[in-house]
TIFISE-241373 format. One line per field, with one value per residue (C-alpha): residue number from 1; x negated, y negated, z. Coordinates in nm, 3 decimals, always signed. Last residue first. Layout:
<atoms>
pos <- (NUM,...) .
xx <- (X,...) .
yy <- (Y,...) .
zz <- (Z,...) .
</atoms>
This chain:
<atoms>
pos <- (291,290,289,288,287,286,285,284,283,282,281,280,279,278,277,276,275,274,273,272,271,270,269,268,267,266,265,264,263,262,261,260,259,258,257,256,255,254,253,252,251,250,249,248,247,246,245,244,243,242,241,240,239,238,237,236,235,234,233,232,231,230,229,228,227,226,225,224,223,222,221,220,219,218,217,216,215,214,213,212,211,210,209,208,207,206,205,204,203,202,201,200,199,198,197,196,195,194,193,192,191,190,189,188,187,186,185,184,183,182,181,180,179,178,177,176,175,174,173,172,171,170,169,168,167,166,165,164,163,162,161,160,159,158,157,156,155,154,153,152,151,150,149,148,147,146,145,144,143,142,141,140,139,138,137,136,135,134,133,132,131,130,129,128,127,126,125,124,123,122,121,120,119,118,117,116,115,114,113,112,111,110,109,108,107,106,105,104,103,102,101,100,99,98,97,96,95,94,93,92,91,90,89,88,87,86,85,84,83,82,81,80,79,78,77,76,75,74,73,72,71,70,69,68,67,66,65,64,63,62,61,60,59,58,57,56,55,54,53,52,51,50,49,48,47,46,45,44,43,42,41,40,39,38,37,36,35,34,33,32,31,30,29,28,27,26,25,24,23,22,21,20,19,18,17,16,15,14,13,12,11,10,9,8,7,6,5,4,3,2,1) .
xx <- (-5.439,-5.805,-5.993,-6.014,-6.117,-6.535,-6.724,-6.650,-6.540,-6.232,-6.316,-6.560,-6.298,-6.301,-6.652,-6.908,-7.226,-7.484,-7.291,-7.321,-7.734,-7.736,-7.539,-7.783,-8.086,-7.937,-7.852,-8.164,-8.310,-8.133,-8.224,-8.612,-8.564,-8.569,-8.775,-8.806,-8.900,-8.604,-8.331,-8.546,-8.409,-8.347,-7.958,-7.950,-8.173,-8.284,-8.003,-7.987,-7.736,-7.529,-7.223,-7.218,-6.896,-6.713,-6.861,-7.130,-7.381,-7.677,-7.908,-8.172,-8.338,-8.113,-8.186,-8.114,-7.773,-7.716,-7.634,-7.343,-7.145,-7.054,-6.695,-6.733,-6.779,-7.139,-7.323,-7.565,-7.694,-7.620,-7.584,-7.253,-7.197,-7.393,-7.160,-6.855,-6.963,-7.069,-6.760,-6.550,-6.789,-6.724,-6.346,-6.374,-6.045,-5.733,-5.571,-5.910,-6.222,-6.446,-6.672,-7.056,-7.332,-7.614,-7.804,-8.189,-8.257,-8.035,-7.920,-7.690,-7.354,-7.118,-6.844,-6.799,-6.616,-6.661,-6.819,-6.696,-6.613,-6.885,-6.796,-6.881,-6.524,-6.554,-6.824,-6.795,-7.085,-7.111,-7.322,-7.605,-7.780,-8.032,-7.962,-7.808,-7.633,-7.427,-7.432,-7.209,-7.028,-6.879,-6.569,-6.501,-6.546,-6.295,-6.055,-6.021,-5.689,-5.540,-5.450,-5.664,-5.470,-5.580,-5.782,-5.466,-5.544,-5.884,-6.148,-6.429,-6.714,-6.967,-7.291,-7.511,-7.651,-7.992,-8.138,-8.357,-8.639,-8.568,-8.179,-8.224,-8.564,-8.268,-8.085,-7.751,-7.519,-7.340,-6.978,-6.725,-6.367,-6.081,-5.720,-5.420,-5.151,-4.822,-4.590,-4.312,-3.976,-3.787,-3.706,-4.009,-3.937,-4.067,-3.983,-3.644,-3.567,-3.862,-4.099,-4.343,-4.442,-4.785,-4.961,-5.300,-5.519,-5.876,-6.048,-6.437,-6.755,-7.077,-7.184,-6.867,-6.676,-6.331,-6.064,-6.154,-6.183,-5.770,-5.668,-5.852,-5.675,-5.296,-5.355,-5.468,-5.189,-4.910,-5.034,-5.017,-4.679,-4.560,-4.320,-4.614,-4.395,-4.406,-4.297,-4.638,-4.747,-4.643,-4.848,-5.145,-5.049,-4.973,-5.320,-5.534,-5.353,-5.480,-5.842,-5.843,-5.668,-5.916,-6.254,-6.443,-6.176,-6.386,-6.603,-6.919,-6.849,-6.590,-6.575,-6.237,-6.093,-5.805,-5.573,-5.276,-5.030,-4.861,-5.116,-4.784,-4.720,-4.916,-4.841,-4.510,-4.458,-4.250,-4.490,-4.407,-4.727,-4.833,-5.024,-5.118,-5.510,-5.526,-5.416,-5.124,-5.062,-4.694,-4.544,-4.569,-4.924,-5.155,-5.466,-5.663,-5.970,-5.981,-6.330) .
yy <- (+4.399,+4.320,+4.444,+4.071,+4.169,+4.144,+3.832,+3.532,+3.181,+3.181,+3.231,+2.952,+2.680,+2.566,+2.542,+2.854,+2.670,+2.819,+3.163,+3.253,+3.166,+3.402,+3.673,+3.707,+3.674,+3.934,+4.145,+4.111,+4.241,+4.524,+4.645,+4.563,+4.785,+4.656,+4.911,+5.239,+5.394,+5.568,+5.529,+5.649,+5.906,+5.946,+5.747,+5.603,+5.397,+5.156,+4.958,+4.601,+4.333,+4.179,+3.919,+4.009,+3.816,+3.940,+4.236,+4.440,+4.692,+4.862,+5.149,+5.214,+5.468,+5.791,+6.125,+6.169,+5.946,+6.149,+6.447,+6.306,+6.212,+5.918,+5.920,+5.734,+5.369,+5.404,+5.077,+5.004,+4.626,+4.426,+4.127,+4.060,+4.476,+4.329,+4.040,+4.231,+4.533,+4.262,+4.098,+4.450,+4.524,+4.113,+4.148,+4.528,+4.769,+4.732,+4.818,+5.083,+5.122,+5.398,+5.487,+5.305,+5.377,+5.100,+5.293,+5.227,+5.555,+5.591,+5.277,+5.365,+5.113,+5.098,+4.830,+4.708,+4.681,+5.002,+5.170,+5.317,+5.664,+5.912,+6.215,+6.578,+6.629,+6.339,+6.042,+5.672,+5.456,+5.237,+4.915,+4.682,+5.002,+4.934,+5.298,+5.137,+4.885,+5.160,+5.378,+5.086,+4.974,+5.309,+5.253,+4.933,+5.104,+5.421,+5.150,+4.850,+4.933,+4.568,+4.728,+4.610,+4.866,+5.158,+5.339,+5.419,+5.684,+5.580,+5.890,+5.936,+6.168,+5.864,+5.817,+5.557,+5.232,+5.099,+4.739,+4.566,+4.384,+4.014,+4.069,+4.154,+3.949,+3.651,+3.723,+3.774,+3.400,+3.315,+3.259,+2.997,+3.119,+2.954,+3.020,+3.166,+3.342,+3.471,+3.672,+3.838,+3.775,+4.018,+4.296,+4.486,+4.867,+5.018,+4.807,+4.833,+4.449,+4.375,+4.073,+4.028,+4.282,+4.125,+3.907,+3.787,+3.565,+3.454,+3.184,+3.229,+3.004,+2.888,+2.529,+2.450,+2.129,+2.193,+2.001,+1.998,+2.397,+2.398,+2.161,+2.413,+2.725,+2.581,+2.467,+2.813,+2.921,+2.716,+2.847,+3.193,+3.196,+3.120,+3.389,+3.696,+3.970,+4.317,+4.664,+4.811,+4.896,+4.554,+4.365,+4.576,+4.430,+4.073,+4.071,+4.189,+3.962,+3.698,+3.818,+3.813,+3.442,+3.328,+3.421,+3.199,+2.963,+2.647,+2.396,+2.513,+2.832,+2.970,+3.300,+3.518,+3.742,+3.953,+4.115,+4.352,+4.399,+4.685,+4.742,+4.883,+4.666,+4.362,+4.381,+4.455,+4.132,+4.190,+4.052,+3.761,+3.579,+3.240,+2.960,+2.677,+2.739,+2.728,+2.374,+2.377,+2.340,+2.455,+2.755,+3.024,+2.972,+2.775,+2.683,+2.478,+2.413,+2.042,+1.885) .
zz <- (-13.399,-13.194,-13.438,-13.614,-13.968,-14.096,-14.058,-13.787,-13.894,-13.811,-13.414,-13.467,-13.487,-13.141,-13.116,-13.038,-13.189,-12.962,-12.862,-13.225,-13.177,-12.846,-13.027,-13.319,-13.114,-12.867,-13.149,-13.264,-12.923,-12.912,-13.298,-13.187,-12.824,-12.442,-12.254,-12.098,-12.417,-12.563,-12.291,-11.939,-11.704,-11.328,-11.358,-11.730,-11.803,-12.042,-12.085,-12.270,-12.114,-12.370,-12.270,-11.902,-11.839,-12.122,-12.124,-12.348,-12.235,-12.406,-12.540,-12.729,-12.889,-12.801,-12.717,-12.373,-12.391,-12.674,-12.486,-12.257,-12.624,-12.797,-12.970,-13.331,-13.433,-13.643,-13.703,-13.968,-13.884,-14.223,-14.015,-14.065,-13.979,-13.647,-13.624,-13.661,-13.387,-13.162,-13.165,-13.104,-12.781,-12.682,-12.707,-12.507,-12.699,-12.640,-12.959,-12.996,-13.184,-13.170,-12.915,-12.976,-13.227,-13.331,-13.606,-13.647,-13.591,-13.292,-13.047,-12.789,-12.734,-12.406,-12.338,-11.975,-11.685,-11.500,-11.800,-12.147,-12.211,-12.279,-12.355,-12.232,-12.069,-11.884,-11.813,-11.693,-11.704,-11.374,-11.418,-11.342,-11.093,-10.843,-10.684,-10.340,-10.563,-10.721,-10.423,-10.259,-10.549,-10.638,-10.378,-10.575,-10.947,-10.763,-10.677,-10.956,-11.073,-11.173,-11.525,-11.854,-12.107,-12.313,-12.019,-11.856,-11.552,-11.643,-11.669,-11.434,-11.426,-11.248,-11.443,-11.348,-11.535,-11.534,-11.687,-11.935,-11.916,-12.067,-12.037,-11.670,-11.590,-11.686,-11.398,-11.427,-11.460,-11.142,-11.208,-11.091,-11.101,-11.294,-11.261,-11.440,-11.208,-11.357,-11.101,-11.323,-11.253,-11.482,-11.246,-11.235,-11.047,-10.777,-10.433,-10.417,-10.420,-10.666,-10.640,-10.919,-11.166,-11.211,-11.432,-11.386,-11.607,-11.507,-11.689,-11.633,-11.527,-11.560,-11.465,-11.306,-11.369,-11.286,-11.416,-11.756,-11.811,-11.611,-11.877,-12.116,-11.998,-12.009,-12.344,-12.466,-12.260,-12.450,-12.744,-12.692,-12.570,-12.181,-11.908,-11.975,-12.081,-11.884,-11.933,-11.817,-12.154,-12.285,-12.072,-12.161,-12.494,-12.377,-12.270,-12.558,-12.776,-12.564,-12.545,-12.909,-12.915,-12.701,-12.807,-12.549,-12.377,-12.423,-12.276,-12.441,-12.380,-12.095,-12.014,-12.048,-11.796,-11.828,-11.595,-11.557,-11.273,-11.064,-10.752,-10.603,-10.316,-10.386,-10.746,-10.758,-10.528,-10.243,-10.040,-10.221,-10.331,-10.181,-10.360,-10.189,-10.157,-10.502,-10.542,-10.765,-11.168,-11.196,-11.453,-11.212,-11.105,-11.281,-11.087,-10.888,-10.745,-10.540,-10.622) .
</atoms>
């Protein structure tokens, strides 16, 4: 099977594609990203994770060159073409070639494509995992910029120390993680950051299906402290989904193991994830928090 992808409004092998060295991106790490899985043969969530995209668009001055519509469409040609087990759509946009090297000149460099993914192990989800802390703070943690630097440079200890995840810290707070959405689990009470424009898709999914599910949930700023104190804890990403935490560097979350308000959740999610159809995204409880 031949991979391709999107790029700059044709559908070409992926090996074809060339990128200006000109490009915004190339030179100046000037783009944004998103990455969507697929379930059951479609864009999961698509429309949030689209809105998502043309906002962190906006913050760099950039416009993706099709609509919403026409990159649903463009997505699911590319879902039929390839026939992975697991996989995600990946959208890039950059600031595409500039004469002076700085600034985006209206030809943005638009790339959607698929990528086959290996699912975590299922001892992960069954047993829980570890993050570590890293005192970190996005230079623009509102949008999904190309800026992957300090979580590449982490890998290394973070794979040395069997960690799933980096969980950035400052100031006290804690943030989110390298590509992920954090949650503890207090008295029966899920708590996570509060909501934001640009906030994780699956994070603000699980917050609807838990209120849904008559789960309390707090949205407030977490804090270093609680991470000590705290029941439970987990992760949520698009291509994690929910991976339960329990612990953080040289110290256990509650117990050392997978909680009862974790694993509903994971019941909860796993049945939504099920029946995901085209439709489903109507269907959900609560406001989109995604606008």
């Amino acid at each position: 099977m031949q991979e391709l992808c999107h790029f700059n409004g044709k559908s070409v092998p992926v090996e074809d594609v060339s990128i200006s060295p000109r490009d915004l991106g190339f030179l100046r790490g000037y783009a944004v990203y998103d990455v969507m899985p697929v379930v059951n043969g479609e864009p999961f969530l698509f429309d949030e994770h689209w809105k998502r995209f043309e906002r962190s668009a906006s913050d760099l001055g950039l416009r993706p060159p099709v609509d919403a519509e026409a990159a649903r469409e463009i997505a699911r040609d590319l879902i039929r073409h390839h026939d992975y087990e697991t996989m995600i759509v990946r959208t890039v946009l950059s600031g595409g070639p500039s004469g002076n090297g700085f600034l985006p000149e209206g030809n943005e460099t638009f790339c959607m494509m698929i990528e086959e993914t290996a699912p975590l192990p299922r001892e992960l989800y069954d047993k829980g995992g570890k993050v570590i802390t890293l005192g970190y703070r996005r230079t623009l943690p509102s949008s999904r910029t190309a800026d992957f630097i300090v979580p590449l440079k982490e890998r290394e200890r973070k794979l040395a120390e069997g960690a799933v995840e980096i969980l950035y810290v400052h100031g006290g707070r804690v943030l989110e993680a390298s590509t992920s959405n954090f949650f503890i689990v207090k008295d029966g009470e899920i708590r996570t950051t509060g909501h934001g424009p640009r906030s994780g898709i699956t994070r603000n999914l699980i917050v609807r299906l838990a209120k849904g599910a008559g789960i309390p949930i707090r949205e407030h700023g977490l804090f270093e402290d609680e991470l000590r104190s705290c029941d439970e804890a987990f992760l949520t990403a698009s291509n994690k989904l929910i991976v339960p935490i329990v612990q953080v560097n040289d110290f256990p979350i509650g117990k050392g193991e997978v909680g009862p308000v974790t694993k509903r959740l994971l019941s909860i999610f796993d049945g939504f994830i099920k029946s995901y159809g085209p439709d489903s995204d109507k269907n959900l409880p609560g406001e989109s928090l995604s606008v």
